[in-house]
LOGUPA-460159 format. One line per field, with one value per residue (C-alpha): x, y, z; residue number from 1. Coordinates in steps of 0.001 Angstrom, whole numbers, always signed. Example, Ala and Ser with C-alpha at 12.3 -4.5 7.8 and 13.67 -1.06 7.14 Angstrom:
c1 <- [+12300:+13670]
c2 <- [-4500:-1060]
c3 <- [+7800:+7140]
i <- [1:2]
! end
This chain:
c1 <- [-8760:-10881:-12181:-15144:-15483:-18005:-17576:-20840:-22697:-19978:-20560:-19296:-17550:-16357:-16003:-15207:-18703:-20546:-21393:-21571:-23878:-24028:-23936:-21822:-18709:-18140:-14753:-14475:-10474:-8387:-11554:-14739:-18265:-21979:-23632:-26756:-29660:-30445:-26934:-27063:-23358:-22160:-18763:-15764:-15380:-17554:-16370:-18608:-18034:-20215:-19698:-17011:-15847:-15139:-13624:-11044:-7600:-5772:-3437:-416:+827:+4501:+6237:+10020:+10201:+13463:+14638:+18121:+19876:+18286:+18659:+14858:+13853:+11427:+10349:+7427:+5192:+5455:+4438:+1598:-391:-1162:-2040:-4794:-2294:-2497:-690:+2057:+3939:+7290:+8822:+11681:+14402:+15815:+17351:+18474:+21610:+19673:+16334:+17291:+17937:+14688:+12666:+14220:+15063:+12158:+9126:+9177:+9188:+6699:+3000:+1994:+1528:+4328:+4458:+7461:+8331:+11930:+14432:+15967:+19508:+20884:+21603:+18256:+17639:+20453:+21750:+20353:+23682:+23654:+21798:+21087:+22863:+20169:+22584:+20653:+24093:+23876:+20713:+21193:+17912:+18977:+19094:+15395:+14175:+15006:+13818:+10567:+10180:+10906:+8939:+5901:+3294:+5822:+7501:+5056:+7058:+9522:+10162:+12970:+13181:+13405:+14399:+16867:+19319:+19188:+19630:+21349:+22184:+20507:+17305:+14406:+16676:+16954:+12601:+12948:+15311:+12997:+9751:+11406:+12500:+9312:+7704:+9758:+8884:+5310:+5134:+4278:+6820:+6060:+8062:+9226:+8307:+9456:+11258:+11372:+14470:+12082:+8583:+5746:+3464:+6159:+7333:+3703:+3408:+6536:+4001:+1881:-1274:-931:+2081:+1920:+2571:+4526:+4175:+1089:+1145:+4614:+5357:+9223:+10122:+7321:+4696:+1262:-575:-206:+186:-3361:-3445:-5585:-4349:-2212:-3721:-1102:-1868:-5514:-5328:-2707:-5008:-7835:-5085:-5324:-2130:-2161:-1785:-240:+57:+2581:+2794:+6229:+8485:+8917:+6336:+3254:+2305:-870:-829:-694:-3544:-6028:-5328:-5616:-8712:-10405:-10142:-11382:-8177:-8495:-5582:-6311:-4379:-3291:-396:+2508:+5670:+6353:+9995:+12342:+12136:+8586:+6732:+5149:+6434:+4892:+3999:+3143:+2550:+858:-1746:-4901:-3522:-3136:-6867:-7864:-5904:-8042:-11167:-9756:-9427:-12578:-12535:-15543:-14824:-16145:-13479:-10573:-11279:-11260:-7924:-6392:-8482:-10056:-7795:-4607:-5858:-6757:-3479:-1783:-4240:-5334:-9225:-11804:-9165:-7964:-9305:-13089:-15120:-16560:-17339:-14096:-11629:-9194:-10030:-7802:-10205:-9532:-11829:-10834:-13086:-13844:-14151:-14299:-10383:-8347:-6017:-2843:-1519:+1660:+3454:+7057:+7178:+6036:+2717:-128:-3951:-6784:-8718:-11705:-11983:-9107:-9611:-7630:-7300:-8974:-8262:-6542:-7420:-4916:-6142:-8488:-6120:-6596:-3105:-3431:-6255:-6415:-6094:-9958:-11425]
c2 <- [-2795:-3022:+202:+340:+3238:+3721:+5919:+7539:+9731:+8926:+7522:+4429:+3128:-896:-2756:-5615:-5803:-3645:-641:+2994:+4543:+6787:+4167:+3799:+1664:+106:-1057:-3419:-3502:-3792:-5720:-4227:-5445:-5497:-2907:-4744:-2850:-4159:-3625:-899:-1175:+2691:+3296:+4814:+7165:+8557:+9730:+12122:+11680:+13383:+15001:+12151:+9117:+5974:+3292:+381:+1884:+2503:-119:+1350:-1466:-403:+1803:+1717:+1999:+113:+3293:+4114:+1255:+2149:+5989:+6106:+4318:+6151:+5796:+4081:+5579:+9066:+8760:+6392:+7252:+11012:+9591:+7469:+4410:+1341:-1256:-928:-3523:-2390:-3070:-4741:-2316:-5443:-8040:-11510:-9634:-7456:-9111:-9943:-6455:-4960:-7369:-6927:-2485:-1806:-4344:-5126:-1692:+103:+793:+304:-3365:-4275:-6985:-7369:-8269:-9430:-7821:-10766:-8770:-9595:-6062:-4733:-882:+710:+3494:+6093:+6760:+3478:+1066:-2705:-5753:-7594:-10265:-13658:-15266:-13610:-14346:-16578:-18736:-20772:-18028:-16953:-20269:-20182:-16392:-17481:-20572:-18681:-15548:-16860:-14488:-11696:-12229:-11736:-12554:-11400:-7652:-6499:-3422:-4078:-558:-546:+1656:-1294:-4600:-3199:-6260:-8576:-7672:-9937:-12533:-11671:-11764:-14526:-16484:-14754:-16354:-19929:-19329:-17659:-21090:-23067:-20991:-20826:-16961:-13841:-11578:-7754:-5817:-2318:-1643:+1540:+2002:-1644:-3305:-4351:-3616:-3815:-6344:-9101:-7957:-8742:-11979:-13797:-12513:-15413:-15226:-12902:-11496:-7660:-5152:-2050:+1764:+867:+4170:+5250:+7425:+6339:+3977:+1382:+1839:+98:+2376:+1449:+3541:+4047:+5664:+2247:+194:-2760:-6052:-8083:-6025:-6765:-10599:-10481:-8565:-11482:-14219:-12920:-10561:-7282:-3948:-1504:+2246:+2719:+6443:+7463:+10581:+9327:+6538:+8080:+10417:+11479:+10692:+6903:+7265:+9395:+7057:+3974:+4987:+6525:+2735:+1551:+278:+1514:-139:-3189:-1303:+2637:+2780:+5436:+3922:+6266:+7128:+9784:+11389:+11333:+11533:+15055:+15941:+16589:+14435:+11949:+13799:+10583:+8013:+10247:+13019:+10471:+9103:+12603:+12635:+9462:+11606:+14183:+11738:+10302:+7156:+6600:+6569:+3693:+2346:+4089:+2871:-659:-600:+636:-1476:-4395:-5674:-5432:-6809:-9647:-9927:-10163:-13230:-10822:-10233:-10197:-9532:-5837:-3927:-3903:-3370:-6608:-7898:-9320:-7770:-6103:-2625:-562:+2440:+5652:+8802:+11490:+14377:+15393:+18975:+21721:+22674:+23384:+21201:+20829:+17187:+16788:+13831:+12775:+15616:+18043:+18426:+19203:+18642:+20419:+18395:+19835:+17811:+16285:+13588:+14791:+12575:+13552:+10310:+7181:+4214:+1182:-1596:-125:+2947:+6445:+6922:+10215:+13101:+16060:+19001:+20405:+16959]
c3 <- [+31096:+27934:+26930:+25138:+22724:+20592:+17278:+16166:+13709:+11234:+7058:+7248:+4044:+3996:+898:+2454:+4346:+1387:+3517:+2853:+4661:+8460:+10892:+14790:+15288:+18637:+19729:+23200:+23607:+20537:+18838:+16693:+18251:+17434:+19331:+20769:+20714:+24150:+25275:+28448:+29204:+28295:+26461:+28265:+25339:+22547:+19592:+17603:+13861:+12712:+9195:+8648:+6920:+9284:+7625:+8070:+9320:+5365:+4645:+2682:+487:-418:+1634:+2877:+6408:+7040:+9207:+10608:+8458:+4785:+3561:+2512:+5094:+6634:+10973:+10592:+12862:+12421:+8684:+8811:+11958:+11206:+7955:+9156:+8427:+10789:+8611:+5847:+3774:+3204:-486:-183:+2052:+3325:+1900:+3155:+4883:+6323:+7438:+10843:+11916:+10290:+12051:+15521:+15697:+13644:+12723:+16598:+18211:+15953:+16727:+13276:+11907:+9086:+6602:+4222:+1141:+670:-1707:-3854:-3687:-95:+798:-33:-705:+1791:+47:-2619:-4134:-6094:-6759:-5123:-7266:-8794:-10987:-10115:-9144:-5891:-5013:-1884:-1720:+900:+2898:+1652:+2571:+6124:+6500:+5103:+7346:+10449:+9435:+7653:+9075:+8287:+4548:+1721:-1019:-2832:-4234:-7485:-8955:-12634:-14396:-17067:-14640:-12152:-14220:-17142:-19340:-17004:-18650:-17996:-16006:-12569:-12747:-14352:-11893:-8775:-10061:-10528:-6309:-6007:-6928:-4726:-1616:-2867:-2508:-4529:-6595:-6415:-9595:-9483:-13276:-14128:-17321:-18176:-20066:-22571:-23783:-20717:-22556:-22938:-19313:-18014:-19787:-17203:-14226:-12850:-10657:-7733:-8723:-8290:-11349:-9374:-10291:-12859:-14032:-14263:-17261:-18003:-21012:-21834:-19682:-19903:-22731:-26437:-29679:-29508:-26347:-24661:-21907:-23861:-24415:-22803:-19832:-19901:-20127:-17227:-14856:-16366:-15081:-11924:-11911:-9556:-10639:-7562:-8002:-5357:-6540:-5102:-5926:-9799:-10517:-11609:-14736:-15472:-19008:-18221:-15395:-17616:-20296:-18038:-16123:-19370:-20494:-17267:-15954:-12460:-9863:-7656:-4948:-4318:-1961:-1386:-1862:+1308:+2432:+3476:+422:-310:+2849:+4049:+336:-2994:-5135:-2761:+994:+2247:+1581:+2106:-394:-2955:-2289:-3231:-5878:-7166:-6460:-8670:-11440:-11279:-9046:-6799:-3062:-2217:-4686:-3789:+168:-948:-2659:+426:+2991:+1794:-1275:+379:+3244:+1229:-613:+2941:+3525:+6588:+4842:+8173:+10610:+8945:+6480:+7444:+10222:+10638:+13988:+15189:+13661:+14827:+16194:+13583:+12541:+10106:+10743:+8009:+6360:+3201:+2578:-149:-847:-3705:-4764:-6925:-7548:-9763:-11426:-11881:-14361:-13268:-14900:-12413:-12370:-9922:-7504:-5480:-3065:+167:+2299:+5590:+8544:+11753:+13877:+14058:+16302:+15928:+18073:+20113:+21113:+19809:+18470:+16276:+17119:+15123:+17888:+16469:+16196]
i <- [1:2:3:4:5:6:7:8:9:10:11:12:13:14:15:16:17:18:19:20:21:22:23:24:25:26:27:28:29:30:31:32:33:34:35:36:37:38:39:40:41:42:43:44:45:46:47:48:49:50:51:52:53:54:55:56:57:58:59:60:61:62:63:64:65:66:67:68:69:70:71:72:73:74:75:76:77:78:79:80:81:82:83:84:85:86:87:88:89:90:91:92:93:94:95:96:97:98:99:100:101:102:103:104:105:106:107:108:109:110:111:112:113:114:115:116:117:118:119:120:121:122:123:124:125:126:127:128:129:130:131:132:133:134:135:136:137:138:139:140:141:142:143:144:145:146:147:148:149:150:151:152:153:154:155:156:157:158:159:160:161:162:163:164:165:166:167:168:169:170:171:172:173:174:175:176:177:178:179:180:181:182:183:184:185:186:187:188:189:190:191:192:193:194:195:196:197:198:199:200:201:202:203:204:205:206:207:208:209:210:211:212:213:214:215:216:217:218:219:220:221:222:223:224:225:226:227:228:229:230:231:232:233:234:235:236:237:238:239:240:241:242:243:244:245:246:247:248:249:250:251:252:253:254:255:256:257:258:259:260:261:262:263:264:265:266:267:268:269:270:271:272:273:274:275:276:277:278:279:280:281:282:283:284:285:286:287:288:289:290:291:292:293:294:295:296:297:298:299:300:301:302:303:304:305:306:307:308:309:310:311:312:313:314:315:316:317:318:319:320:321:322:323:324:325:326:327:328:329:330:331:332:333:334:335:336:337:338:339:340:341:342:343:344:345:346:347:348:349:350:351:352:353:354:355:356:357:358:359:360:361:362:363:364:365:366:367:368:369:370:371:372:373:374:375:376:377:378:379]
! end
């Protein structure tokens, strides 16, 4: 049966489409529709939003969801859907060892859409207690090559974490030898940047078009702000090149002192995502995606901003723009409804250091595909 269910009295916000203003959403089965004016079929449901935001359902663009075979890995449903979260991209949990087994226990039995991007060491991210071997002479491309033929419309690209605690002595090699397979399988490399074996603004020069900068405002070792407290020059030619630049907050990648500094410059990020897991989700600093998006407003960012680097951009960089991320007619029938409301708020950083917001963003429903999948009991 195709339920029709129309959303109404709600502000609308979709960069993709350019609207922000009150408007109704229609859904006809797990697909958004143009409500004709001379259309007398009635919906099955009605869903009064008034005094809310409707938008695309968020899209949280590194996460680690590999669950019940990685530590962090997080079940993917319960930390996305109460969060108004219909589609994450998880950051490389899985490796070429491990692929297989993500796909089949958890990409394929979860009610949230997941894309991937591929850890370049074959285990991937299973344990906390040490880190994943990133030494490029283990890096088993044949095996990436057949994971990315068979899983196209799943594998993004390629993910490495490249902190000085990881690669050691490696330094800039095993990016280095991941952008030359990178090429070959004509895919995108995303780079876990904090604390860099080497200053950020040679780091971002190896980074080609598309690539994704990691943790943009991190605050450990060389981080994106110069001497003279501005965004680094290197940085801004690579973002001119066409390079992305992801928040992906996390329990230890974001200080305020880079973000005031970045933003003050008017270096806002391409994409705001979680970097969600065990060990940050439900949990300060990070909670979940619609805490951080009110963190944003705290600092500054414009709404309509913040929405599109968590709808319509990533969407986009999955090469899934018109079919999520918006609320264009057609596309798929994954819907956010959240509030904004008067509350006091303390965000911190990986140090501790707090600021004050005014303002949170807190999700009231969640429709993924046409089904309600998360109410909030007084909504």
């Amino acid at each position: 049966m195709r339920q029709r269910i129309l959303i109404s009295g709600g502000h609308v916000i979709d960069p993709a489409m350019g609207i922000n203003e009150k408007g109704d959403v229609l859904l006809e089965g797990d697909r958004i529709v143009v409500r004709e004016k001379t259309d007398k079929t009635p919906p099955d449901l009605v869903i009064k939003a008034d005094g809310c935001l409707v938008m695309p359902g968020l899209i949280d663009y590194h996460t680690h969801v590999f669950s019940g075979a990685t530590e962090n890995g997080c079940p993917p449903d319960m930390g996305t859907l109460p969060n108004c979260v219909t589609t994450v991209v998880d950051g490389g949990s899985a490796g070429t060892a491990t692929y297989e087994i993500f796909r089949s226990n958890v990409i394929s039995n979860s009610v949230v859409r997941i894309k991937s991007f591929l850890s370049v060491s074959p285990t991937g991210q299973v344990t906390m207690k040490y880190d994943e071997n990133h030494d490029p002479k283990f890096f088993d491309e044949d095996q990436m090559k057949s994971l990315f033929g068979k899983y196209s419309d799943e594998l993004l690209g390629l993910k490495l974490r490249l902190s000085q605690e990881v690669v050691g002595d490696l330094g800039f090699s095993p990016l280095i030898k991941a952008l030359e397979i990178a090429e070959r399988l004509s895919c995108r490399v995303v780079v876990h940047t904090t604390n860099p074996p080497g200053d950020s603004g040679e780091l971002v020069k190896l980074f080609r078009r598309g690539d994704i900068f990691a943790h943009v405002y991190h605050g450990k070792g060389s981080t994106i702000i110069g001497d003279d407290n501005r965004v680094l020059a290197e940085v801004k030619k690579a973002r001119q090149r066409g390079v992305i630049f992801d928040a992906a907050n996390g329990r230890s990648h974001f200080a305020f002192k880079t973000a005031e500094s970045a933003l003050a410059d008017g270096f806002a990020p391409d994409v705001i995502s979680s970097d969600m897991g065990w060990v940050t989700v439900f949990k300060q600093p990070m909670f979940g995606l619609p805490w951080l998006m009110s963190k944003y407003l705290a600092l500054g960012m414009d709404l309509f901003d913040i929405v599109a680097a968590c709808t319509s951009t990533p969407a986009r960089l999955m090469g899934m723009g018109g079919e999520i991320g918006t609320l264009s007619p057609g596309a798929c029938a994954d819907i956010a409804i959240l509030k904004q409301v008067d509350h006091h708020c303390e965000f911190f950083d990986a140090m501790g250091v707090s600021r004050v917001g005014q303002q949170l963003l807190i999700p009231q429903a969640t429709i993924r595909a046409g089904r309600i999948v998360y109410r909030q009991v007084s909504f």
